[in-house]
N, C-alpha and C positions, 0 to 999 in steps of 0.2 A: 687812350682816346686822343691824348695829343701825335704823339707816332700816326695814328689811323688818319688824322685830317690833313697832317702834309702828306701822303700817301696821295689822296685824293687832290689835294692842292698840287701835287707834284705834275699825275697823269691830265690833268684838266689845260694845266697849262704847256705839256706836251701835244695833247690834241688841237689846242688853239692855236699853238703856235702854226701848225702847219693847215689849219682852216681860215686862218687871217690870210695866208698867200691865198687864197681858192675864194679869196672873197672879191669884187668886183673892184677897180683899181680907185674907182671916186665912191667914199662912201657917205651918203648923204646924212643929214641930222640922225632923222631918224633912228637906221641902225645904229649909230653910234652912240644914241641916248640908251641902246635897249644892250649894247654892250655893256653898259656902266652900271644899270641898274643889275643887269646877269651876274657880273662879279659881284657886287655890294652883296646879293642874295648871299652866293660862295662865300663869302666869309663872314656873313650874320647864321650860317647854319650851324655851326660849330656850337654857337653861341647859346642856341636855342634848346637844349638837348632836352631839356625838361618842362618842355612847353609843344609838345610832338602835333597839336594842333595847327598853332603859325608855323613850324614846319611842315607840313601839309600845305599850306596854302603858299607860300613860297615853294616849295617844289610845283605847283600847279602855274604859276607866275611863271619862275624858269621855263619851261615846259612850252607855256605860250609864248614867251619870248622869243624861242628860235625860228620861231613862223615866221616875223616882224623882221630878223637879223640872215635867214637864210631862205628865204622866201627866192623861187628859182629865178631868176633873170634871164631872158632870154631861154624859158625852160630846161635850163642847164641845171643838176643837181650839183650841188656841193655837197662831196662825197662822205664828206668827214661830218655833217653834221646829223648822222647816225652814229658813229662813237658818240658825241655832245649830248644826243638823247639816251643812249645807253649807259652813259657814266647818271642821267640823271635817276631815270629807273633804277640801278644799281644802288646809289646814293638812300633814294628812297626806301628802297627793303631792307637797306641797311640800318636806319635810321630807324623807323617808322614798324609801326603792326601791321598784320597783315591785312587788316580791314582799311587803315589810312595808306597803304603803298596799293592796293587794289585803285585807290582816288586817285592817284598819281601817274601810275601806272595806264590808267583809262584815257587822262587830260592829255596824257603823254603822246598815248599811238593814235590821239585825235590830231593831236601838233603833226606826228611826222606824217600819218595821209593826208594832211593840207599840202605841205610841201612838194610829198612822194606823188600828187594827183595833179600836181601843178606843174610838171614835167612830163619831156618827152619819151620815157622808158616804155621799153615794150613789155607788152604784156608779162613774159617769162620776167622779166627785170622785179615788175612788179610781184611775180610771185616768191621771189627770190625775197625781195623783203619783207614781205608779210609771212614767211616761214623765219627768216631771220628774228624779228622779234616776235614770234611765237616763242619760238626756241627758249628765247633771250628770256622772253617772262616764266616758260616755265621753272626754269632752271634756275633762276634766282630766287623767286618761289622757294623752291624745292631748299636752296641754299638757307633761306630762311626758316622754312620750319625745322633743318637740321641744327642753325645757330640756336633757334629758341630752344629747340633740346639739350643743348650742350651749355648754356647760358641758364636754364635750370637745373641743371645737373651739376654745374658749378656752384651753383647757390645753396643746393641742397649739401653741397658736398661742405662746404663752408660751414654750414649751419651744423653738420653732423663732426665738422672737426673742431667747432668751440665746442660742441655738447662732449665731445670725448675730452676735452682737454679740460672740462669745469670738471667734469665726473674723476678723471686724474688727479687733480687738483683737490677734488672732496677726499678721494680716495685714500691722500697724504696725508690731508686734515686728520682723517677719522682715526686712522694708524696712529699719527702723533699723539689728540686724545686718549687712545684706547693705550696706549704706551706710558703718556705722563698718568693714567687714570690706576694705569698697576703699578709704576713707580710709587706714588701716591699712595696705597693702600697698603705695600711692602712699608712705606716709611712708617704709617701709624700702625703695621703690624710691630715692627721693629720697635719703637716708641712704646705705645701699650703695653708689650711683654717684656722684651730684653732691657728697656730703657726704666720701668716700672720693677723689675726686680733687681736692678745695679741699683736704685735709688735704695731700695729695702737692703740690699747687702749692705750697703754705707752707712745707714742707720745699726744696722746690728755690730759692726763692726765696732763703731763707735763707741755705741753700750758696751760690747764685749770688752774695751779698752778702759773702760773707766773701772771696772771689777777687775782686770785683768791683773797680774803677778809683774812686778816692775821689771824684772826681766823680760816677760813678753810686749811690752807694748811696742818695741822698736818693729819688732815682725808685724803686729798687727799695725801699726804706720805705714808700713812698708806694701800690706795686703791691700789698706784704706787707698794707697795712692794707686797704686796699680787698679785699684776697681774705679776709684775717678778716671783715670785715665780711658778708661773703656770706656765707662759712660758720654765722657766728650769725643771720644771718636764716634760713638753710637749717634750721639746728636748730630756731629760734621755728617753721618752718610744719612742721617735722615734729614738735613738741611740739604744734601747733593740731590736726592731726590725727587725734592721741590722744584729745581730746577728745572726752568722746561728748552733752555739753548742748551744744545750736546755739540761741544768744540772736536781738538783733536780729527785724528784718523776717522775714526767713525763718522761725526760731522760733517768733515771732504765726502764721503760715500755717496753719504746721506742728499749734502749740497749737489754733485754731480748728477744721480736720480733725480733730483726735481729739476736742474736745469736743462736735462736732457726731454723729461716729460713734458713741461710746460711752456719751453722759451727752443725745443728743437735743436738744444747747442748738440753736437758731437764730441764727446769728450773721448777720449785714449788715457785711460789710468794704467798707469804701471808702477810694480812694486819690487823691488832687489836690494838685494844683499841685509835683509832684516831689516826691515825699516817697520814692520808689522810690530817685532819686540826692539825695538828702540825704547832703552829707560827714560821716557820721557815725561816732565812733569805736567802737573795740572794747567800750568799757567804757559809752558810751552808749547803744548798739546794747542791750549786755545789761539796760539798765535799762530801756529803753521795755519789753522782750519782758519782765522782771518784774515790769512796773508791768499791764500789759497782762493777765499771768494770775494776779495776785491780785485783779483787775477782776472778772474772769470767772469767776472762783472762787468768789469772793462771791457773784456773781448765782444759779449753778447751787446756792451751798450755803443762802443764804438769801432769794432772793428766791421771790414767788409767781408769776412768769408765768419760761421759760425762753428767753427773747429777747433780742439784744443786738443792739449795732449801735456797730461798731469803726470811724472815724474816722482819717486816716494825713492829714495833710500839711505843706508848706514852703513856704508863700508869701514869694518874696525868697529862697528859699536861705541865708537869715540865722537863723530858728528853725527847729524841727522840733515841731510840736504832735500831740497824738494827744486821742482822746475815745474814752471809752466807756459809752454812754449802755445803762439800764434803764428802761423804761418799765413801771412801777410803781407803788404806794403806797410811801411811807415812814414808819415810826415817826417823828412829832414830834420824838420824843425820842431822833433819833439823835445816837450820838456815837461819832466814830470811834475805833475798837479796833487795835491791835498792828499788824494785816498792813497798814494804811492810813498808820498811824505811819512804818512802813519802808518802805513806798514814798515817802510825800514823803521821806525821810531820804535815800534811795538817790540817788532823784532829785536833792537838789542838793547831792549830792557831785560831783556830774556839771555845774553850772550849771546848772539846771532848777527849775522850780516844779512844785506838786500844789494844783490846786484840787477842793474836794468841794464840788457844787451840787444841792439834791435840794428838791422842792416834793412834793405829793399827788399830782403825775403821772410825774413822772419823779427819776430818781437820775444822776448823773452825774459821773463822773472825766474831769476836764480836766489831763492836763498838757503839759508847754514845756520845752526844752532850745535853750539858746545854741548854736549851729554856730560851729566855730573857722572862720574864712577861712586862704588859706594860708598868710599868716604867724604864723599861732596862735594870733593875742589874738582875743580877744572883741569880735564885732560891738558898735561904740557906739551909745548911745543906746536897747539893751535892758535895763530893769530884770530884776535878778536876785535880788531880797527879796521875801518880802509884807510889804503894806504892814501896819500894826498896828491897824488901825482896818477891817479888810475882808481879803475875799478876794487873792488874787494878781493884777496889770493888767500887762500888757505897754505899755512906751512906744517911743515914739523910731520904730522901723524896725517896729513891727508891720502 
């Protein structure tokens, strides 16, 4: 709206500019009061947008006004003040319904045959402008009931693209539910049977051991722990179950589908060299999938274009790297803030680096996570510092 009224502000004071020369060289009060009121209308219109009544009536004012300011001297027309009433007709369809610009439109081509009757043009001259804004009206008209269609086509268009994007939005919900809802039932399956009969093995075991041959109770110690043992894993994945945030690889997926459905992002995921079977644990699993959508969260909350491109892989089975690149401009003068802080933080609790790499083209999060092998220690000859003089470098096995 603001673009549209310098628009208008622009052409109005092009047209004046070259109707002031075509205006009589002494201009008395008068016109000059009906000039000053003309502009004050021009820029209390803007103003008015939701008040399309007193717009009405100020268009019907302007409209009279150029009687009073171009009124013919010496029966000479001033040629330009038919542009001056066809910007105001215009103004008006634009603005206005087509029942209040029909009002304006009428006040309007009563203003310009005061004028246009108050000169000496011949007949032909005369019929020349009375087909002129004939023309003029129709087609503006016509303009206007085509904005009105497109202007509710838009709206309905809007109204049908939050109704698809709540209905998306349920669509995940319901999923989610119906996902934590079987998770859920597997757990108190698992619980009820498998968790209820380790409980009863351990009881019998026990008994078994108090009667048992003092030669065997070492083996039956040995059965008792191994069946505890199950039973607390039994419990750990019926507690994992309960869970309703799923980190890791999956989580990324899962996060990049709803960011794409709901917020419009473009995301580019790619995945190489095994990053799919990366032995990666619980608690690093959850740090890529956090490092991952405060990435992307940044991008959708501050960046200018809404495109990403997500990065997955493990060359050697020895790291696990991710990137998530923004092809952007970047403030000079960035500097990283809280949620960037906590991601590298996160990250090498974990053995991991965060690198922030960002030019006038792009923006970019790189991080790296050590993989345990399976005896646990940490693959040798992977630096796991930044160095103090620069970004983060992987050695040794990269």
């Amino acid at each position: 709206m603001k673009k549209t009224y310098f628009i208008w502000l622009g052409i109005q004071c092009v047209i004046w500019t070259f109707a002031f020369f075509e205006l009589p060289p002494e201009l008395n009060e008068r016109r000059l009061t009906s000039m000053s009121i003309f502009f004050i209308i021009l820029f209390l219109l803007p103003l008015l947008t939701e008040k399309p009544l007193i717009q009405t009536i100020l268009f019907c004012i302007q409209a009279l006004i150029t009687i009073i300011i171009f009124y013919p001297i010496d029966n000479l027309l001033n040629p330009y003040v038919i542009l001056i009433q066809s910007l105001i007709i215009a103004e008006a369809v634009f603005y206005l319904s087509r029942l209040k610009s029909l009002i304006v439109i009428g006040v309007q081509l009563g203003a310009a045959a005061a004028i246009v009757l108050a000169t000496t043009l011949t007949a032909s001259h005369l019929a020349w402008c009375g087909l002129y804004y004939l023309l003029l009206t129709i087609a503006l008209l016509h303009y206007q009931v085509i904005y009105t269609r497109e202007k509710a086509a838009r709206i309905n268009n809007d109204i049908l693209l939050d109704e698809y994007r709540r209905m998306k939005r349920q669509l995940v919900i319901e999923e989610e539910q119906a996902r934590l809802d079987e998770r859920m039932l597997i757990g108190h399956e698992i619980h009820d049977s498998v968790g209820h009969k380790l409980t009863a093995l351990l009881m019998q075991f026990e008994a078994f051991r108090l009667t048992a041959a003092e030669k065997d109770k070492e083996m039956i110690e040995n059965l008792k722990e191994l069946a505890e043992q199950s039973l607390e894993e039994t419990r750990q994945a019926v507690k994992s179950f309960k869970q309703r945030e799923v980190g890791g690889l999956q989580g990324v997926i899962r996060l990049i589908r709803k960011l794409e459905m709901e917020s419009f992002m473009k995301v580019n995921f790619s995945v190489k060299h095994g990053a799919f079977a990366a032995p990666l644990t619980g608690e690093q699993s959850f740090a890529i999938y956090r490092a991952v959508q405060e990435a992307l969260t940044n991008i959708m909350k501050h960046s200018a274009t809404r495109e990403a491109q997500v990065i997955f892989e493990s060359p050697g089975g020895s790291i696990f790297r991710f990137e998530v690149i923004n092809f952007t401009k970047v403030d000079s003068f960035f500097q990283e803030g809280y949620g960037l802080k906590a991601m590298r933080d996160r990250l090498e609790k974990v053995g991991g680096l965060l690198e922030i790499d960002y030019d006038e083209h792009q923006f970019v999060v790189r991080g790296m996570i050590v993989l345990t092998d399976r005896s646990g220690e940490y693959d040798k000859g992977v630096a796991c510092r930044r160095s103090g003089d620069g970004p983060p470098r992987l050695k040794g096995n990269d």
